[in-house]
C-alpha positions as CSV (number, residue, x, y, z in Angstrom):
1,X,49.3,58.6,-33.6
2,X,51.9,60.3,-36.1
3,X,55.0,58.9,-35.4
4,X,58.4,60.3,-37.0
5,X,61.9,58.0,-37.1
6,X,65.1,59.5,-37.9
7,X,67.1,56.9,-40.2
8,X,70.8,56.9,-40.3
9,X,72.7,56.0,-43.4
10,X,76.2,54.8,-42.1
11,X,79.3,52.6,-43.3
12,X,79.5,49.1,-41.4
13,X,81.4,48.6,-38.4
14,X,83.1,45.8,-40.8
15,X,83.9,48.0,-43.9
16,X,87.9,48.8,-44.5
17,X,87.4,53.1,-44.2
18,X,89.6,54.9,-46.6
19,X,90.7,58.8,-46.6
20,X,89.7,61.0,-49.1
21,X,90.4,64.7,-49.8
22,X,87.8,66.0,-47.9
23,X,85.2,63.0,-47.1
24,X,86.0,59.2,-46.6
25,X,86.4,57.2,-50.2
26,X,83.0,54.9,-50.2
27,X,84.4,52.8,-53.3
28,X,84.0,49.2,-51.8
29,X,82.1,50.8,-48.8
30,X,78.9,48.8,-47.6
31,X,76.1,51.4,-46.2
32,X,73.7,50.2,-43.4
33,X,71.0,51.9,-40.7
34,X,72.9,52.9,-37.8
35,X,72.0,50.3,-35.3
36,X,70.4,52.3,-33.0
37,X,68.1,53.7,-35.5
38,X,66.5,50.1,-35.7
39,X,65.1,50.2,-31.8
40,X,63.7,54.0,-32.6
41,X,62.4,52.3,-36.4
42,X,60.5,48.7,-33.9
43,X,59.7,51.5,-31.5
44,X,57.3,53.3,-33.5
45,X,56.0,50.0,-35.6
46,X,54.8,48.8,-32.1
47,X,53.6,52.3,-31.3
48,X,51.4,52.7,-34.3
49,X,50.3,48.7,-34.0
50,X,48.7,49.6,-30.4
51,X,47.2,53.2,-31.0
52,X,47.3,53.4,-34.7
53,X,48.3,55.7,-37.5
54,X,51.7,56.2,-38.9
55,X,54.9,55.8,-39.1
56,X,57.3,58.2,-41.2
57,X,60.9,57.1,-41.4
58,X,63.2,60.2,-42.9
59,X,66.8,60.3,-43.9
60,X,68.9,63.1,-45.2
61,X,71.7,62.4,-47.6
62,X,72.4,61.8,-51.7
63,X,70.9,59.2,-53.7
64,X,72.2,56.5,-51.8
65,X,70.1,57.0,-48.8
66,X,67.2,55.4,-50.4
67,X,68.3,51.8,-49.2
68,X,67.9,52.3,-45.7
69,X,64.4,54.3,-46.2
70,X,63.8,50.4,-48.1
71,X,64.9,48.8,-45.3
72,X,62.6,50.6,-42.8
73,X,59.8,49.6,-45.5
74,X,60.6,46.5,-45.2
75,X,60.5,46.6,-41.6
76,X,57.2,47.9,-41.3
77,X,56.8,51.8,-41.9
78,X,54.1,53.5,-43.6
79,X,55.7,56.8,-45.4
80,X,59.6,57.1,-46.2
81,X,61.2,60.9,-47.1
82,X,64.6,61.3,-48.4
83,X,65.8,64.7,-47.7
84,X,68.4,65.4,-50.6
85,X,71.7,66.7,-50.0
86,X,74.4,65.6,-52.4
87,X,77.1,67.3,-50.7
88,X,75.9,66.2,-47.4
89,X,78.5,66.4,-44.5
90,X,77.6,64.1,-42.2
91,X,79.9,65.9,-39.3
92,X,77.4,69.3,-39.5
93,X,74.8,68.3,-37.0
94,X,73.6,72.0,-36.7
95,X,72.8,72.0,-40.7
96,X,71.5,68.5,-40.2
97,X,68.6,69.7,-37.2
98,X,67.9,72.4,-38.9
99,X,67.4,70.6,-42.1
100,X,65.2,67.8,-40.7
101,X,63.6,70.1,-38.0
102,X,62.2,72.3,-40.9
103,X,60.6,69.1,-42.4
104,X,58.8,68.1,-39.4
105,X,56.8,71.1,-38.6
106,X,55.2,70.5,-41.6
107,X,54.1,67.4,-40.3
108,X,53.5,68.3,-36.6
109,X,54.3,64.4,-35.2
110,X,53.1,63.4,-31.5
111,X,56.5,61.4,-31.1
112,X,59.6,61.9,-33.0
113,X,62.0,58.9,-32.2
114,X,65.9,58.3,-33.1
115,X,68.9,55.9,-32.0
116,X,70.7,57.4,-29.5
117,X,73.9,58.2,-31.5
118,X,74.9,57.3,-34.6
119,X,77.9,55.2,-35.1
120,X,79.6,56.7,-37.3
121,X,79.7,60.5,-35.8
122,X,79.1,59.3,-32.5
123,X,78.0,63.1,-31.3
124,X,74.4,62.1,-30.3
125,X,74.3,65.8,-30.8
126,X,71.2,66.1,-33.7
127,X,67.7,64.8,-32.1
128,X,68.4,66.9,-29.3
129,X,68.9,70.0,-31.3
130,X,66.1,68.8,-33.4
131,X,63.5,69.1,-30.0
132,X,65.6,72.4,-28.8
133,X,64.9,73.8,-32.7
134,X,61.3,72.6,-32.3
135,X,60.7,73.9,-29.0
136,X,59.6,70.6,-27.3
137,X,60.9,68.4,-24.7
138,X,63.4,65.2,-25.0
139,X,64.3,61.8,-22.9
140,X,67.5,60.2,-24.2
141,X,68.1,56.6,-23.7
142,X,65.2,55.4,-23.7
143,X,64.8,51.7,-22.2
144,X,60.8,52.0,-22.1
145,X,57.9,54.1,-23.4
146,X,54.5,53.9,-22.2
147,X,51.9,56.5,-24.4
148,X,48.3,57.6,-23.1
149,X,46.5,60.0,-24.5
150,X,48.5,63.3,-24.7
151,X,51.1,62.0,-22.1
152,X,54.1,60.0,-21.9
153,X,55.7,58.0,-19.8
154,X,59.2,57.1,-20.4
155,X,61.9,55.0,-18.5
156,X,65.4,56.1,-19.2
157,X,69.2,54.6,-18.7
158,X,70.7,56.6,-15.8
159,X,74.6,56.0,-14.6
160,X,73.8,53.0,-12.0
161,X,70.2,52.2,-12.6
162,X,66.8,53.7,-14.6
163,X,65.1,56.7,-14.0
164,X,61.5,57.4,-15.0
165,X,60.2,60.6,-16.8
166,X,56.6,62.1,-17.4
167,X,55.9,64.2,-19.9
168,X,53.5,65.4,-22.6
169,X,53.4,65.3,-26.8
170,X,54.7,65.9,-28.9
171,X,58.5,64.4,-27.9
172,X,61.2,63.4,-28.8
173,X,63.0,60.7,-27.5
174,X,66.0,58.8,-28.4
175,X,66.4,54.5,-28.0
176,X,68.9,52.5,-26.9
177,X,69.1,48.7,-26.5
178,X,67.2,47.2,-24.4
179,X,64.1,49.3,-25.5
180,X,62.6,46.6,-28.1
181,X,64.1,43.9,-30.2
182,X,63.9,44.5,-34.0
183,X,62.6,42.7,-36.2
184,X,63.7,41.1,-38.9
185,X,62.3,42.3,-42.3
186,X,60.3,39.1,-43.9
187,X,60.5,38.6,-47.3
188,X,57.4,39.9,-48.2
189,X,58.4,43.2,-46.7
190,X,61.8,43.2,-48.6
191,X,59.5,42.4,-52.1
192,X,56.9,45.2,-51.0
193,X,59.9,47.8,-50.0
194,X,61.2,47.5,-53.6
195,X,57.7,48.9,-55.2
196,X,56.6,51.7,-52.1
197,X,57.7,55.3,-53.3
198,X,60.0,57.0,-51.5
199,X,59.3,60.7,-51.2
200,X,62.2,62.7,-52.2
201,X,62.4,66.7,-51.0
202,X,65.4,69.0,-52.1
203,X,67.0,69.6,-49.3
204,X,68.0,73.0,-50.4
205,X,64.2,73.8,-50.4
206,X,64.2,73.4,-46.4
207,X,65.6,76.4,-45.4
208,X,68.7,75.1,-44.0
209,X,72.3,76.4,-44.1
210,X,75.5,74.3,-43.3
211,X,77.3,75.4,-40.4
212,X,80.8,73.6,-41.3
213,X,83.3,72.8,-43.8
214,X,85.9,69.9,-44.1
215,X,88.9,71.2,-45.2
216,X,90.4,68.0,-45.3
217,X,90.9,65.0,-43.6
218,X,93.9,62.6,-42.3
219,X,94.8,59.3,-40.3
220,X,96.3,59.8,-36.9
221,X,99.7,59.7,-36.9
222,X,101.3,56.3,-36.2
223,X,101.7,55.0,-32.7
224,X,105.3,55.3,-31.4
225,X,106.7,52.1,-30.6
226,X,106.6,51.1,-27.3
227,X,109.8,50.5,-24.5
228,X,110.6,47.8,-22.4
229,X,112.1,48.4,-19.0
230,X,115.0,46.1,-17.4
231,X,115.6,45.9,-14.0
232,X,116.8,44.6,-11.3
233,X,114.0,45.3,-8.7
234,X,110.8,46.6,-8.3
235,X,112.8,50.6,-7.4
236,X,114.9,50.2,-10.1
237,X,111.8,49.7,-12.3
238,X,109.9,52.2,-10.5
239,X,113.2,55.0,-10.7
240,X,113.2,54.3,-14.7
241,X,109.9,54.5,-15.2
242,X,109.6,58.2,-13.1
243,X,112.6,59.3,-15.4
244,X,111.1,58.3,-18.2
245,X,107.9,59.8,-18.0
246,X,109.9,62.7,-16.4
247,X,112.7,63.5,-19.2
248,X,110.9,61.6,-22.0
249,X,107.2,62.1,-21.9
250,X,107.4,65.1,-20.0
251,X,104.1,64.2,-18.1
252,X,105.0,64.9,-14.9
């Protein structure tokens, strides 16, 4: 069983972002896997532990993107690829498919896994243009997959409850918690990550083209202060408030 994890490079939920010109300014920033990434990385260690084979994590980004392919090392994947981009924009999800879509049919995968979104985009927009690009189905939010043979069985978050799909490889599915529980990378792993070669492809080899430019970037403007109402009684309140939203806002 071939299995294929896309890996996220993203700043932590912790680090203090700063504007650049065109891109955010990662002095001082601390890069991790996009948390979701780790369910779809334990997803497919657990997958090729019960049917065998491999797992393939792959990552598109500069040089830096080489310590989360360690990290999924560490965890317990076989194969790591960096695609390299230098000038990678992480908002073009159309030149990111494309580019990591172009890798995989070269490795024709029975299950391609991914978090479902990443946290710093939040578009949840590339695995499923990566299965449309590939011509093969999807099941987002995954909460359980069950493999036999050629088929899959996979139980998905729905709005009030789960809802179960069938359908056959290869697929692509994307995780969300509740699917696994990673785990932690032992210290062996971490001291074996170090050494395993990591197999870096131009990403201008792959055939892809970028779909959009940042032409620059800026905070949103500050929050207007707010107003407090005084009153005598719940109508007066209510009459200054209708004005207000009336003559001020201008929302209704």
């Amino acid at each position: 069983m071939k299995v294929v994890v896309l890996v996220k490079q993203v700043p932590d939920t912790e680090t203090n972002i700063k504007l650049g010109d065109k891109a955010i300014n990662e002095a001082g920033v601390k890069w991790i896997i996009s948390p979701y990434d780790e369910f779809a990385i334990e997803e497919g260690i657990k997958i090729r532990e019960k049917n065998g084979g491999e797992v393939i994590a792959v990552a598109v980004g500069p040089d830096r993107v080489g310590e989360v392919l360690r990290t999924a090392f560490a965890m317990g994947a076989d194969k790591a690829v960096h695609l390299k981009v230098d000038t990678y924009n992480t908002f073009d999800s159309g030149f990111t498919s494309e580019l990591i879509a172009n890798f995989i049919k070269t490795e024709n995968p029975d299950i391609i896994l991914a978090g479902r979104q990443a946290i710093d985009t939040d578009s949840s927009q590339v695995p499923v243009q990566i299965a449309e690009r590939l011509g093969i189905g999807h099941v987002v939010l995954a909460v359980k997959i069950e493999l036999n043979g050629t088929s899959a069985k996979i139980t998905r978050e729905v709005e009030g409850g789960t809802a179960t799909t069938e359908t056959t490889l290869p697929v692509l599915v994307t995780a969300t918690k509740g699917l696994n529980e990673p785990r932690y990378p032992s210290l062996k792993g971490i001291m074996s990550a170090k050494k395993k070669p990591i197999d870096v492809k131009n990403g201008a080899d792959l055939g892809a083209t970028a779909k959009v430019e940042v032409v620059g970037m800026e905070p949103p403007p500050a929050r207007v202060a707010g107003r407090k109402l005084e009153a005598a009684d719940a109508n007066a309140f209510a009459s200054q408030l209708v004005t207000a939203l009336r003559e001020e806002a201008k929302v209704i």
